[in-house]
C-alpha positions in Angstrom: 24.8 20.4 18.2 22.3 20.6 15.0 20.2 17.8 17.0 19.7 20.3 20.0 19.5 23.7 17.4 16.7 21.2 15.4 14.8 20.6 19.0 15.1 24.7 20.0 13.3 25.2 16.7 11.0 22.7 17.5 9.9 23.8 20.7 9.6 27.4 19.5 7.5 27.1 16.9 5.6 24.5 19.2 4.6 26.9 21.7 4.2 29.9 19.3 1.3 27.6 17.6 0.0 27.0 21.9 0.0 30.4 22.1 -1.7 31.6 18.8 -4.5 28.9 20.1 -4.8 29.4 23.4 -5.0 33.6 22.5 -7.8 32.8 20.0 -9.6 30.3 22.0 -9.5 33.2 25.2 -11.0 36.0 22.9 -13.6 34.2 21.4 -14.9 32.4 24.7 -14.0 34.8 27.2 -12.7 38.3 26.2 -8.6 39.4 27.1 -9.4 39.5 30.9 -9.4 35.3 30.9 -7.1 34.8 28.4 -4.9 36.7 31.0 -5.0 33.4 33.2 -4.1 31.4 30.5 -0.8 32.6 29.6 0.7 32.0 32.9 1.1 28.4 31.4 3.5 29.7 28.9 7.3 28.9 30.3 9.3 31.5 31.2 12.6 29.8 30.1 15.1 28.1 32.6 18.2 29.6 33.7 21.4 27.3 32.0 23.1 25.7 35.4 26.8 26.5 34.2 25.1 30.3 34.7 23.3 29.8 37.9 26.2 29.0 39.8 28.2 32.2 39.1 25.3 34.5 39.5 26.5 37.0 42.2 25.2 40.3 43.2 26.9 43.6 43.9 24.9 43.6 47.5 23.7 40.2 48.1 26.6 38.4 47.1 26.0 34.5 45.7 22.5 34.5 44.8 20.1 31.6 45.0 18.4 31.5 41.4 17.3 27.3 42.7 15.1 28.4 45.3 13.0 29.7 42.5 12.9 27.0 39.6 9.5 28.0 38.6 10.5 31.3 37.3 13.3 32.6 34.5 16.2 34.0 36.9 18.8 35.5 34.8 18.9 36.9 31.2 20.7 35.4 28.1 24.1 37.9 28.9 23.8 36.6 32.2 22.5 39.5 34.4 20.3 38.4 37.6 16.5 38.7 37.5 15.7 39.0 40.7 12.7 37.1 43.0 11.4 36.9 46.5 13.4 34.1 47.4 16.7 34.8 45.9 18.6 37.0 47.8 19.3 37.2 51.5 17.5 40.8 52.2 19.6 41.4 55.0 23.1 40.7 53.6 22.0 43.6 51.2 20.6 46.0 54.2 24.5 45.5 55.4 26.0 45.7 52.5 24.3 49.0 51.6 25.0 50.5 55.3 28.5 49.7 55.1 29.1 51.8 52.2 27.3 54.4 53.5 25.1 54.8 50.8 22.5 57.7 49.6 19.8 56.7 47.2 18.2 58.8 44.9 13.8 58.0 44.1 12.9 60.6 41.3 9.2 61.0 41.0 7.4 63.2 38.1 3.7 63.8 39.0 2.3 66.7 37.1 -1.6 68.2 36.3 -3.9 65.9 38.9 -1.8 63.0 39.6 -0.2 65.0 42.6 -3.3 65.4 44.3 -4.3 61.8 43.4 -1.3 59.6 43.4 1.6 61.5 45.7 0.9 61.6 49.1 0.4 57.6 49.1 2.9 56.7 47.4 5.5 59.1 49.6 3.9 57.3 52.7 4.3 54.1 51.3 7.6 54.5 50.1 8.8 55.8 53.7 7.5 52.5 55.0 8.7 50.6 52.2 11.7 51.9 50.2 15.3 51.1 51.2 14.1 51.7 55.0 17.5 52.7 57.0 18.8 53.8 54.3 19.9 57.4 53.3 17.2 58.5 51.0 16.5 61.5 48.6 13.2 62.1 47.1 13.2 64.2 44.4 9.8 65.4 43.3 9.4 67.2 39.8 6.1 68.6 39.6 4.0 71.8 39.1 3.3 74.0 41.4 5.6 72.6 44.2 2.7 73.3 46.6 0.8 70.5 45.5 3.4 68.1 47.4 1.9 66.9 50.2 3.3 67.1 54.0 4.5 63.6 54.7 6.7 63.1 57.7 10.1 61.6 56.6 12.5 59.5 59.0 16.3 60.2 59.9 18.4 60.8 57.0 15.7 61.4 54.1 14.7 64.4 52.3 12.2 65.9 50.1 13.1 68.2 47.7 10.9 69.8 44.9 11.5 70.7 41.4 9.1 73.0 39.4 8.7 72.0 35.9 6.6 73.1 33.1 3.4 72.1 32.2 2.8 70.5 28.6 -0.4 70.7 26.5 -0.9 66.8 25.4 -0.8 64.1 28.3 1.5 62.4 25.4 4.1 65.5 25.7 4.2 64.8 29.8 5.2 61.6 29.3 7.5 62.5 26.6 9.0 65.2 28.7 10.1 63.2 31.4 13.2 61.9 30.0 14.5 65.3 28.9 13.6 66.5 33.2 15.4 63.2 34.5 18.1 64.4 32.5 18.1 67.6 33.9 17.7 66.9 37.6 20.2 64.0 37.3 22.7 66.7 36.3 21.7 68.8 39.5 21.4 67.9 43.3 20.2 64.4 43.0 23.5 63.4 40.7 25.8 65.2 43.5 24.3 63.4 46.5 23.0 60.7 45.2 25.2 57.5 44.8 22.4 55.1 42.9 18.7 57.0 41.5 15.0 55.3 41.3 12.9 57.3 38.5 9.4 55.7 39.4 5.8 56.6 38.1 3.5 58.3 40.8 0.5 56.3 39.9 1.9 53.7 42.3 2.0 52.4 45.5 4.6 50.7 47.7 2.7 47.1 49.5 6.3 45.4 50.3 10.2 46.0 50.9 11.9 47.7 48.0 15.2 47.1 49.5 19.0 47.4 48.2 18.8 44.1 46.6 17.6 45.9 43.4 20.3 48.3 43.5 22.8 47.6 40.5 24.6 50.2 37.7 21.4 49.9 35.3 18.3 48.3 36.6 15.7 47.7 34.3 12.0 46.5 35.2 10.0 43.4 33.7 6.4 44.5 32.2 3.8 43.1 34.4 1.2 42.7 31.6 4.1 41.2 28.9 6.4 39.2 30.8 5.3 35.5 30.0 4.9 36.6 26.5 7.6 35.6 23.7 10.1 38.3 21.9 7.8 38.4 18.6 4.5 39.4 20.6 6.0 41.9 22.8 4.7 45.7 21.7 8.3 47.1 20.9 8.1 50.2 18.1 7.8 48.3 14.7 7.7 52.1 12.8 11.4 51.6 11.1 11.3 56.1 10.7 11.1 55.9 14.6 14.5 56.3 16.9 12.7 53.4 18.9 12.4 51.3 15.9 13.5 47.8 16.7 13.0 45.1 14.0 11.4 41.8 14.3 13.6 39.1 15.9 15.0 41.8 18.0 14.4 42.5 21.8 14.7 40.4 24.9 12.6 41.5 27.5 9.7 44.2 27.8 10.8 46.2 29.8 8.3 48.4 32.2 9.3 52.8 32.3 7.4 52.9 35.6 10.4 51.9 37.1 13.9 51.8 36.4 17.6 52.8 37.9 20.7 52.7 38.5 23.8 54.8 38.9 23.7 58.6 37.7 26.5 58.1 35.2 24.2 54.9 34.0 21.1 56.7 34.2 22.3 60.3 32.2 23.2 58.1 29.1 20.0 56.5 29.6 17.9 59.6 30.0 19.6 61.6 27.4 19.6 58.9 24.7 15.7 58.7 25.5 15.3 62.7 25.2 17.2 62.6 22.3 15.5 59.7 20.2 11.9 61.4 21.2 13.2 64.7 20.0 14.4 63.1 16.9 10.9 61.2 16.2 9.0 64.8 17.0 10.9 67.0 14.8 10.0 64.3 11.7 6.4 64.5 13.0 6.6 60.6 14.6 5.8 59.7 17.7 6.5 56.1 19.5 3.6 53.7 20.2 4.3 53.8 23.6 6.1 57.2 24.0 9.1 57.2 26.6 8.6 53.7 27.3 9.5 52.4 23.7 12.5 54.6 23.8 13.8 53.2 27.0 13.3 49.5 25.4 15.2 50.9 22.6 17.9 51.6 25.2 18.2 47.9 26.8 18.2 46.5 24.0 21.6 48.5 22.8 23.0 48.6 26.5 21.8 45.4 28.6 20.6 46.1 31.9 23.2 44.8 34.7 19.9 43.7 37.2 16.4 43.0 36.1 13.6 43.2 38.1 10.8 40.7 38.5 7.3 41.2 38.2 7.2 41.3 42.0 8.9 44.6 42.1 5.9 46.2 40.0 2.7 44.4 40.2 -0.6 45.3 38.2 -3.5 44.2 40.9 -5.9 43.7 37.6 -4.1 40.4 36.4 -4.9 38.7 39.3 -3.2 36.6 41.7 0.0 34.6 40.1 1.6 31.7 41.7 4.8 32.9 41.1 3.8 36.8 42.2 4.7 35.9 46.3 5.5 38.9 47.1 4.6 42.2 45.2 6.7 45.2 46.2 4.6 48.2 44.0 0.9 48.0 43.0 -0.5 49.9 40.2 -2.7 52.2 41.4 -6.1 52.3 39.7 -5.6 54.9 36.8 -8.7 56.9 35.8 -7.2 58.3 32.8 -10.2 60.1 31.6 -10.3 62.5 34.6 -6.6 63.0 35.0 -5.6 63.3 31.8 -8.6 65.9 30.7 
């Protein structure tokens, strides 16, 4: 037992010292754009076998973490991270139809991102999201005339929700998680049996089926997830609600998408909206607003599903070996224009 705790050790400070190398060698030959094809040599970690066999899902039963070996495919507590690959797609299109499911996609799109960013990504997502499923789209945006006409198949709706617009880009993003709260409390958490809160700025490029439905679905970070726990951009500010201390953390997790069941997903939202009312009445405010909130959050309540890479893809890293098959693409984001 010490002999294999001395070899862990080993190996992590051996690749911390590959990475501090490899990170200085990319910056001073080539600028952060080529390091970013560097770091896909750092290992993602290797699911235990003893945990492989019993990973199972709530829709596509026994899953098959093997036929991926190249990738990390479950988490420490033993949740499923799930890949193109492993899970039978239409065991889960069954599964979902047999319990008759409706699924809620909560989208906030406010000042120019609904003229931008909505009406593709509600024409995607009718291509794309949980097709032959029940579907509610729930828009939150203002005015409610700026949501575009999009014709929606059998058994999905479109309902908008006015909402207030904030000064500071910061306070939109900030506000979110006190709306979600909101709405989840309203017609999306009666109808709705599982909810999707997604970022507009998105598109949908592949199937975004039942296979990531689960009771809390978190999403891994595009840009962070080859990186280790210490170089992850969690909120080091201890005064913050979001604060979470070095040696803690297990994932980065991505705010542009994440789910679950409403029960799941009001603790969620309200224990966001209340750590960024807490940090704002004490004058602090998060490194990465909502999003280092919601970290906060999995890391005190571990998500029961996470999400691969695949799920939300950012087109500016490149092509990945182990990216097959991206289901959302960033959208390019012009912040100076829409956030002006």
């Amino acid at each position: 037992m010490a002999l294999k705790e001395g070899l862990r050790a080993w190996k992590r400070i051996f690749w911390r010292q590959i990475l501090l190398t490899l990170g200085l060698l990319g910056l001073f030959l080539y600028g952060l754009p080529k390091f970013r094809h560097l770091e896909a040599l750092i290992p993602m970690g290797v699911c235990p076998s003893a945990t492989m066999s019993q990973l199972r899902d709530n829709f596509t039963g026994a899953l098959r973490p093997w036929a991926r070996p190249e990738v990390l495919t479950c988490t420490p507590w033993g949740a499923p991270i799930i890949w193109d690959g492993s899970f039978d797609p239409d065991v889960a299109k069954q599964e979902a139809r047999q319990q008759n499911l409706t699924i809620g996609l909560t989208i906030f799109a406010v000042g120019r991102y609904p003229e931008k960013y909505l009406e593709r990504f509600l024409e995607t997502a009718e291509q794309h999201f949980m097709a032959g499923q029940s579907v509610m789209y729930y828009v939150c945006t203002e005015p409610p005339g700026a949501v575009p006409r999009v014709a929606l198949g059998p058994g999905r709706r479109l309902p908008v929700e006015r909402v207030a617009r904030e000064r500071r880009w910061q306070d939109v993003s900030m506000a979110r998680m006190r709306t979600l709260h909101a709405a989840l409390g309203g017609l999306p958490g009666r109808e709705a049996h599982f909810v999707f809160c997604m970022d507009v700025d998105q598109h949908f490029s592949g199937t975004f089926g039942p296979e990531a439905l689960a009771e809390s679905v978190a999403q891994l970070h595009s840009w962070h997830y080859h990186w280790p726990s210490w170089l992850l951009p969690f909120e080091r500010d201890a005064h913050s609600a979001a604060a979470m201390a070095w040696g803690q953390g297990d994932f980065y997790y991505h705010a542009a998408v994440f789910g679950g069941s409403v029960a799941a997903l009001r603790g969620l939202t309200a224990h966001c909206a209340g750590g960024l009312a807490w940090d704002r009445a004490r004058g602090l405010e998060a490194r990465w607003h909502d999003e280092s909130h919601l970290n906060k959050f999995f890391w005190l309540h571990k998500p029961a599903k996470v999400l691969s890479p695949e799920f939300c893809w950012s087109p500016d890293i490149g092509p990945r070996a182990e990216i097959r098959r991206p289901r959302l693409l960033w959208a390019p984001k012009g912040y100076r224009l829409l956030r002006n």
